[in-house]
MIPAGU-804168 format. One record per residue (C-alpha): chain; residue in one letter; x, y, z. Coordinates in nm, 4 decimals. Each point is the difference from the previous one (the first is absolute). Example, Ala and Ser with C-alpha at 12.3 -4.5 7.8 and 13.67 -1.06 7.14 Angstrom:
2
<A A <1.2300 -0.4500 0.7800>>
<A S <0.1370 0.3440 -0.0660>>
end
This chain:
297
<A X <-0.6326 -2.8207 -1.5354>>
<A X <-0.0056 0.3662 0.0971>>
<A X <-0.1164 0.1806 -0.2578>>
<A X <0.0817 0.3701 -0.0469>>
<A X <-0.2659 0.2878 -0.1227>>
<A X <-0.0244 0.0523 -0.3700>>
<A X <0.1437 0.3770 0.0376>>
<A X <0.2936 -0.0892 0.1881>>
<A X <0.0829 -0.2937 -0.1988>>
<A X <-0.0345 0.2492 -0.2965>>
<A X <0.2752 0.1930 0.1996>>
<A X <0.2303 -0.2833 0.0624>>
<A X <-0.0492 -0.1071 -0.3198>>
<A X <0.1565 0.3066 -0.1677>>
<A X <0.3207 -0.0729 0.1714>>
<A X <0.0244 -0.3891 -0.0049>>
<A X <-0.1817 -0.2586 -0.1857>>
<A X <0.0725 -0.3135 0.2872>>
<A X <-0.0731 0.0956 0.3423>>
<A X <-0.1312 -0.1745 0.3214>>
<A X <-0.2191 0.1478 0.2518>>
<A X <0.1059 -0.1312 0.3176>>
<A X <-0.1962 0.1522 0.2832>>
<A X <-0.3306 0.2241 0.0145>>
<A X <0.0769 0.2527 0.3297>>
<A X <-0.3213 0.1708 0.1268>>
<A X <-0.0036 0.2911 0.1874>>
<A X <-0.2005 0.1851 0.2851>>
<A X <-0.3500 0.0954 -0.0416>>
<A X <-0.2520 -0.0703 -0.2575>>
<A X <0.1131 0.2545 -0.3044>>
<A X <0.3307 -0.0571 -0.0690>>
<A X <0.0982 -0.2548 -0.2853>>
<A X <0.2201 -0.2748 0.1078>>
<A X <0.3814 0.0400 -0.1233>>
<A X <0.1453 -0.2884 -0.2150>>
<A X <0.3119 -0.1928 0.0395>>
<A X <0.1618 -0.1227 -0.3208>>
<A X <0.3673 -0.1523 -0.1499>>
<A X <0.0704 0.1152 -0.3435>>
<A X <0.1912 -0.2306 -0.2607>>
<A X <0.3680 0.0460 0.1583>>
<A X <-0.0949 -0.0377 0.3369>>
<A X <-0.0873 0.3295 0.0953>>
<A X <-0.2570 0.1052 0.3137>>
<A X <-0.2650 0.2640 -0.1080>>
<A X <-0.2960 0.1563 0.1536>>
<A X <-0.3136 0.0945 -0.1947>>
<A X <-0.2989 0.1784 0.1376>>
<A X <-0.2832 0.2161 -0.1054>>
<A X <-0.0553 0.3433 0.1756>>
<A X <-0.3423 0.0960 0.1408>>
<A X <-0.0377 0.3263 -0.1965>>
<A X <0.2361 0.2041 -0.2365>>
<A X <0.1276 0.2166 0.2758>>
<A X <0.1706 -0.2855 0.1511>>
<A X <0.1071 -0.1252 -0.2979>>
<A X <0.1648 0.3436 -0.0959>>
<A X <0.1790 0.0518 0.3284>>
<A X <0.1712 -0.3687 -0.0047>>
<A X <0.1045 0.0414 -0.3959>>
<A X <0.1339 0.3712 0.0906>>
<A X <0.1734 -0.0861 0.2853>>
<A X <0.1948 -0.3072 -0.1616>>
<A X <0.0764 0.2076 -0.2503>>
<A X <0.1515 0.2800 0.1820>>
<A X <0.0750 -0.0418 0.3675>>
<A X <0.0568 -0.3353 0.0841>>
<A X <0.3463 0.0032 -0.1745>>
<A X <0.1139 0.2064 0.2630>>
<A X <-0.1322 -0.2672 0.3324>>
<A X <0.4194 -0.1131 -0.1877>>
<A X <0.0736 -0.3281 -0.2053>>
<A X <-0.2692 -0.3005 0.0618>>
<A X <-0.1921 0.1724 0.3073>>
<A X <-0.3311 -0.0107 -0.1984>>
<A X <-0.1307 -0.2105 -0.2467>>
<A X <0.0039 0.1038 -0.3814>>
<A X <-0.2489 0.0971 -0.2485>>
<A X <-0.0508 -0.2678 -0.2802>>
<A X <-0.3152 0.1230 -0.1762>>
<A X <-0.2687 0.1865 0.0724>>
<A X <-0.3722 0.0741 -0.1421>>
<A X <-0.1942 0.3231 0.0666>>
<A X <-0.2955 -0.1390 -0.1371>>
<A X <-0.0612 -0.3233 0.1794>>
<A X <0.2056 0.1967 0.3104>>
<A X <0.2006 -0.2857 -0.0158>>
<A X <0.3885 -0.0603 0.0972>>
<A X <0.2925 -0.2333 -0.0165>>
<A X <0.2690 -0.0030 0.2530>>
<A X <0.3236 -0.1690 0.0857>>
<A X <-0.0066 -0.2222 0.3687>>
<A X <0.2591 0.1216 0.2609>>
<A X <0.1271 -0.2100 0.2554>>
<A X <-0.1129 -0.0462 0.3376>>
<A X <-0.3026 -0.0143 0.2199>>
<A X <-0.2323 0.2453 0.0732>>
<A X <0.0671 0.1769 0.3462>>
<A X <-0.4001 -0.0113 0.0929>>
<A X <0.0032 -0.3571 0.1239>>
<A X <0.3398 -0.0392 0.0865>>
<A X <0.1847 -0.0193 0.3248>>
<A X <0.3497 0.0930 0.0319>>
<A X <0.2673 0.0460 0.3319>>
<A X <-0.0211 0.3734 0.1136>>
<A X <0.3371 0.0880 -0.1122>>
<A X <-0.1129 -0.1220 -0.3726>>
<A X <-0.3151 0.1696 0.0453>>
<A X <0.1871 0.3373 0.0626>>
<A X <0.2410 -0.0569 -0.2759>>
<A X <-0.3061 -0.0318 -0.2351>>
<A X <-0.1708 0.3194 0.1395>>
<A X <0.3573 0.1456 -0.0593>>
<A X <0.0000 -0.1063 -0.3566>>
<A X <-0.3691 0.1102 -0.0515>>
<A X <0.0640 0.3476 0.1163>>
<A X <0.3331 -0.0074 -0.2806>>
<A X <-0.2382 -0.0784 -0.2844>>
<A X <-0.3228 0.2066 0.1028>>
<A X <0.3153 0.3126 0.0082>>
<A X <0.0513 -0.1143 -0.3719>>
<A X <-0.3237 -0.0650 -0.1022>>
<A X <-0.0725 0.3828 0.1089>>
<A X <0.2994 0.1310 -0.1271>>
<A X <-0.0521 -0.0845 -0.3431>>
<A X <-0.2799 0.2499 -0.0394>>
<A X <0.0635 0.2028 0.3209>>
<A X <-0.1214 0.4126 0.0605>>
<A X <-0.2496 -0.0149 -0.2163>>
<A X <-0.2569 0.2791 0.0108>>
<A X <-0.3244 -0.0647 0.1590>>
<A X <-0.3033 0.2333 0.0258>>
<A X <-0.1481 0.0484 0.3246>>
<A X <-0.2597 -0.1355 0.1316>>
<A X <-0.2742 0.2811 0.0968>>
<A X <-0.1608 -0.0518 0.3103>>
<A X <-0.3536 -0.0103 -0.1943>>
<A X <0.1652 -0.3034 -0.2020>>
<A X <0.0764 -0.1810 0.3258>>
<A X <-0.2681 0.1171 0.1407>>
<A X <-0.2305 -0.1642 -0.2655>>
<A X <0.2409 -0.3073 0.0116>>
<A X <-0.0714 -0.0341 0.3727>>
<A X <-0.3378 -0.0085 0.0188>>
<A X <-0.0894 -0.2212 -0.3064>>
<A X <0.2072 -0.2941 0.1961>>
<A X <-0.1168 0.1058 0.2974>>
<A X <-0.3509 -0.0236 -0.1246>>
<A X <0.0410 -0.3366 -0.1716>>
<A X <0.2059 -0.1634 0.3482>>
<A X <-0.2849 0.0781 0.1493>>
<A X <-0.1783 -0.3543 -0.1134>>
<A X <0.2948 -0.2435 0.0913>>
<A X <0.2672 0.2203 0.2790>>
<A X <-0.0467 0.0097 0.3885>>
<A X <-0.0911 0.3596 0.0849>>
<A X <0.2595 0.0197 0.1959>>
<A X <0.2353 -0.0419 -0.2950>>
<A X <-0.1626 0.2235 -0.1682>>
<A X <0.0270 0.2447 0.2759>>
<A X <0.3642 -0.0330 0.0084>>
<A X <0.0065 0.0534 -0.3751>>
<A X <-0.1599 0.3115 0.0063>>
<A X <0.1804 0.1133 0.2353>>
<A X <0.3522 -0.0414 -0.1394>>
<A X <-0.1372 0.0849 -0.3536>>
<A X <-0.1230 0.3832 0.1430>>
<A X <0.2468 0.1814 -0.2679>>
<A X <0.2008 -0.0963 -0.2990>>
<A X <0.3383 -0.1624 -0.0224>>
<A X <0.2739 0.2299 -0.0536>>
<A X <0.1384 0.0422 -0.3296>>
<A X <0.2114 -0.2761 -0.0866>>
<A X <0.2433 -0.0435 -0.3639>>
<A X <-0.1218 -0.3140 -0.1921>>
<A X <0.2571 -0.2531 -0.0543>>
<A X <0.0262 -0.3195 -0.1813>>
<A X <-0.2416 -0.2213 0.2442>>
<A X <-0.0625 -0.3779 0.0045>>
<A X <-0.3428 0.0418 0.1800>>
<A X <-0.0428 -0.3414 0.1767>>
<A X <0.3602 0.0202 0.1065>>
<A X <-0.0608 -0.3267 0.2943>>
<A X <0.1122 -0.3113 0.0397>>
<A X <-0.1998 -0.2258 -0.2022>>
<A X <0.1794 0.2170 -0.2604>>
<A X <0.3361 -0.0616 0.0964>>
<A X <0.1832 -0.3136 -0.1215>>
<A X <0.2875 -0.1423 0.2695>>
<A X <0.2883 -0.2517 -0.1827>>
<A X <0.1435 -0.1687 0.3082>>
<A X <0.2607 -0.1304 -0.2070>>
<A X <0.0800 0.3446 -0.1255>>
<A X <-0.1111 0.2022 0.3528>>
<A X <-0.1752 0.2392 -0.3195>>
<A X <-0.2759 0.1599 -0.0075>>
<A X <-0.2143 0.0958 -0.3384>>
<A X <-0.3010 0.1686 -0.0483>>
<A X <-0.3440 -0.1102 -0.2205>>
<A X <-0.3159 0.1444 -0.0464>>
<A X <-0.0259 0.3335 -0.1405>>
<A X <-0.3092 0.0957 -0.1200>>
<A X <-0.0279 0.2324 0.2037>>
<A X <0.2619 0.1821 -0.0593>>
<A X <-0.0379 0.3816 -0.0226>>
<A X <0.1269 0.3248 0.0779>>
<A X <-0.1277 0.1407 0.2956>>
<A X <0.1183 0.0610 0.3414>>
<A X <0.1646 -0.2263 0.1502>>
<A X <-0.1765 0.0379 0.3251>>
<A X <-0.3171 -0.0893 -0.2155>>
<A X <0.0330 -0.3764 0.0808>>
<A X <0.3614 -0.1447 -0.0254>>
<A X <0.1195 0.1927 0.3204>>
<A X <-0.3780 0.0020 0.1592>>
<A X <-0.0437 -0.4246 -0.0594>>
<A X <0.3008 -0.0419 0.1439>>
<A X <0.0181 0.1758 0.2800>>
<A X <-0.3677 -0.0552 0.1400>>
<A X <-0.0111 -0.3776 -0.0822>>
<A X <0.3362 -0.1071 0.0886>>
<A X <0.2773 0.1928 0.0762>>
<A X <-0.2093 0.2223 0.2997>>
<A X <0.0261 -0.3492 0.2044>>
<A X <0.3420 -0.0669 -0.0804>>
<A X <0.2809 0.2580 0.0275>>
<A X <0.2425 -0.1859 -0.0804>>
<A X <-0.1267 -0.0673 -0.2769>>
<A X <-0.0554 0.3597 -0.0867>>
<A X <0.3265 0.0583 0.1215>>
<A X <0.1207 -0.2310 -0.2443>>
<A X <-0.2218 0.1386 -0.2665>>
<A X <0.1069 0.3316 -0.0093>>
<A X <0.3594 -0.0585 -0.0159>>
<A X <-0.0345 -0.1736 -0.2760>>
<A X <-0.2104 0.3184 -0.1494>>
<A X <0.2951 0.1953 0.1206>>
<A X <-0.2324 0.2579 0.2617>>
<A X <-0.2532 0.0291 0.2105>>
<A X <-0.3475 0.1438 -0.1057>>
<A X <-0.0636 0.3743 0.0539>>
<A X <-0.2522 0.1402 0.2592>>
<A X <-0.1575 0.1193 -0.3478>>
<A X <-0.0298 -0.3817 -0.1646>>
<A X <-0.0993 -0.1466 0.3898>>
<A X <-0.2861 0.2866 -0.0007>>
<A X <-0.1144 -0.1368 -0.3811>>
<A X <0.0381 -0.3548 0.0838>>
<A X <-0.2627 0.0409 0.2836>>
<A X <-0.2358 0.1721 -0.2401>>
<A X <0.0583 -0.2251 -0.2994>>
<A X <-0.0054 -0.2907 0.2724>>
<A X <-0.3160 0.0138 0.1499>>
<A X <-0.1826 0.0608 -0.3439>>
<A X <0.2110 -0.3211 -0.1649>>
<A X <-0.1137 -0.2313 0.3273>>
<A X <-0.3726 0.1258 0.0049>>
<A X <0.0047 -0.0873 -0.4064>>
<A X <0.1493 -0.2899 0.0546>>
<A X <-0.2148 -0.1276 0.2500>>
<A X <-0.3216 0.0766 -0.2622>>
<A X <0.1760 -0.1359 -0.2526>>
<A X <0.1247 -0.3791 0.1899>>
<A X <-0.3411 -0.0014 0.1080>>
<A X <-0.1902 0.0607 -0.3323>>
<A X <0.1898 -0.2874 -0.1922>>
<A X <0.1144 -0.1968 0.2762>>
<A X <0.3605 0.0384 -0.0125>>
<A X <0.0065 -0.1190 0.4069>>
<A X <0.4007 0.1070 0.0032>>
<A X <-0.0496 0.3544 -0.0878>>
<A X <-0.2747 0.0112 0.2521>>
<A X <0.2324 -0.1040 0.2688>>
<A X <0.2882 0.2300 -0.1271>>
<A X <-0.2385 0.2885 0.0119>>
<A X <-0.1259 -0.0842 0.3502>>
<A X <0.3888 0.0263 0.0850>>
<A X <0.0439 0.3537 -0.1832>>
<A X <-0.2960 0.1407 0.2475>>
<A X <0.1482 -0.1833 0.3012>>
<A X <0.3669 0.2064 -0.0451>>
<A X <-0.1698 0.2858 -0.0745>>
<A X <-0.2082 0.0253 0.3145>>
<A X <0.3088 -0.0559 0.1693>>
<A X <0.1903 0.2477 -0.1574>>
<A X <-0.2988 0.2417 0.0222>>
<A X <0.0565 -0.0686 0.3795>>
<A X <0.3271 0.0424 0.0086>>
<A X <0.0030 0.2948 -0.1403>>
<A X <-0.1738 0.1401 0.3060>>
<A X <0.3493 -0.0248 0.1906>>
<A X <0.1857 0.1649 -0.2709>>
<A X <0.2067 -0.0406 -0.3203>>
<A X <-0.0371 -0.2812 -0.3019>>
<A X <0.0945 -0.3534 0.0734>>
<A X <0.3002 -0.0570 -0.3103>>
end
């Protein structure tokens, strides 16, 4: 019998008395706790896991709490209970599988995209303009060459090259909006029956720009390969992205795949490895098309 960890059973406790845990999910690497699959006394499908740190924990419980209403009715899962102190959190199920393993017909796939780009527009909307303070060129600058300096045990120079390279001056100032921050994919749950996407996963969930890393991820890991699929993407966001946002994607980009290189290869997470081999690819290809003029969009 699978038996779940004293805090979280402390958290599903203080909801329901008669519960079953039905499935222990791991995920990537070698840090991040497992997230538990349980039905409650009626029936119900709930999700219970235990953030890595308090940050993540804060994000997930703030989000839930004030943007995910507006992803529309049932597009993200809701927030049951939720313990700062044990960084803990209880979740309603959606339906569907996630999109990370799963292969669909083109035409599907490019409905989905269209539907992701609909809820990411939502998802930034509901805390959208925000103010953000520049980022001084000493801040980047200091940014830069602390990940520079610690790629240098585990990256290719030649990727680190690149990096510097594409990293020379700050992003342009961006507003924040309501980001998801991991906005891929394995994040994105597809109901064939339905042909409806819903989003999970939000710790972390923040207000920045949203060139930071929902636009950036994207656009280096999958949709730079497949224009349709951007195509698709963006109509469902209802634009294009500005020569401003491409600019800060680039910058935001190359620092995101050189981190997440260190970081896949530190705790073994072997899938963010390869999707950060796949950010550097697209952008040494868009570095060299750039030489002939003009943003690929």
């Amino acid at each position: 019998m699978t038996v779940l960890p004293s805090e979280l059973h402390e958290l599903v406790a203080s909801v329901t008395d008669t519960y079953t845990v039905t499935a222990e999910h791991p995920r990537p690497g070698d840090i991040r706790p497992p997230v538990w699959e349980i039905h409650g006394p009626g029936g119900q499908r709930w999700f219970a896991k235990r953030h890595a740190g308090p940050r993540l924990h804060r994000r997930e419980v703030d989000a839930y709490r004030n943007w995910t209403v507006h992803l529309g009715t049932d597009r993200a899962p809701g927030l049951i209970a939720s313990d700062a102190e044990t960084y803990s959190v209880l979740v309603t199920a959606v339906p569907g599988h996630s999109l990370e393993a799963s292969r669909l017909p083109v035409e599907q796939e490019r409905a989905v995209y269209q539907q992701a780009g609909e809820l990411l527009a939502r998802h930034h909307a509901a805390a959208a303009d925000e103010p953000t303070a520049d980022v001084t060129e000493e801040e980047w600058e200091a940014t830069v060459t602390k990940l520079l300096g610690h790629a240098a045990r585990h990256a290719p120079e030649q990727d680190i090259t690149l990096v510097r390279a594409l990293v020379r001056e700050s992003p342009p100032r961006l507003p924040a909006v309501a980001t998801h921050g991991d906005y891929m994919p394995k994040n994105w749950m597809w109901d064939e029956t339905e042909q409806r996407l819903r989003i999970i996963d939000f710790e972390r969930a923040e207000l920045q720009p949203a060139a930071r890393r929902d636009f950036s991820r994207l656009r280096y890991r999958i949709l730079f390969s497949r224009p349709d699929l951007g195509a698709a993407f963006h109509h469902g966001y209802g634009r294009r992205l500005t020569t401003e946002e491409l600019a800060a994607c680039q910058s935001y980009g190359a620092l995101d795949a050189l981190d997440s290189l260190c970081w896949g290869i530190e705790h073994r997470d072997i899938g963010l490895v390869d999707e950060a081999q796949t950010m550097l690819v697209n952008l040494r290809r868009e570095q060299g098309a750039r030489l002939w003029g003009g943003w690929s969009v």
